[in-house]
Residue, then its C-alpha position, 0 to 999 in steps of 0.5 A: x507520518x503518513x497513516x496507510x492502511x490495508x484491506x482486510x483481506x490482507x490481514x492474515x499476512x499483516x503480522x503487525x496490523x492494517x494500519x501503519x505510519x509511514x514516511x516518504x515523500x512518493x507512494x514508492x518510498x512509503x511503501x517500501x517502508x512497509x516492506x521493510x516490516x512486512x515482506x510478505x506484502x511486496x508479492x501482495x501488493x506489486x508485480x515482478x516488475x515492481x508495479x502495482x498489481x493490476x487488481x489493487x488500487x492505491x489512494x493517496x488523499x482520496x485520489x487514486x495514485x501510482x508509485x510516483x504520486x507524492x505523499x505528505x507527513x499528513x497523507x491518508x494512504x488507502x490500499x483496496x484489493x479487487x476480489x473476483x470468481x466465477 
């Protein structure tokens, strides 16, 4: 199973942690995984369209990825989100 694993900042809305085990073959299916845990994230980590958010940033193996980039039983799936103010 594949190891993601969540910012920080995400924490109050990860009931059940920051790192997870997923399966699928894409970036897309792994994630639906996770939603299928924590629905709250969906609105977290994409858009209304159903892409990534344009403030968080996905990588699959230390390469930064979009919903199509393929993702191994072994794959280190990293979510970051960009923090901004003024």
């Amino acid at each position: 199973m594949a190891e993601l694993r969540l910012p920080r900042v995400l924490e109050p809305v990860a009931r059940s942690g920051l790192t997870h085990q997923v399966t699928g073959s894409t970036l897309a299916e792994a994630l639906g995984q996770l939603f299928d845990r924590e629905p709250a994230l969906r609105a977290h980590l994409l858009d209304e369209g159903g892409s990534i958010r344009h403030h968080v940033v996905v990588f699959v193996d230390g390469t930064r990825a979009d919903l199509d980039a393929t993702v191994g039983a072994a794959s280190e799936i990293r979510v970051l989100q960009a923090v901004s103010g003024g």
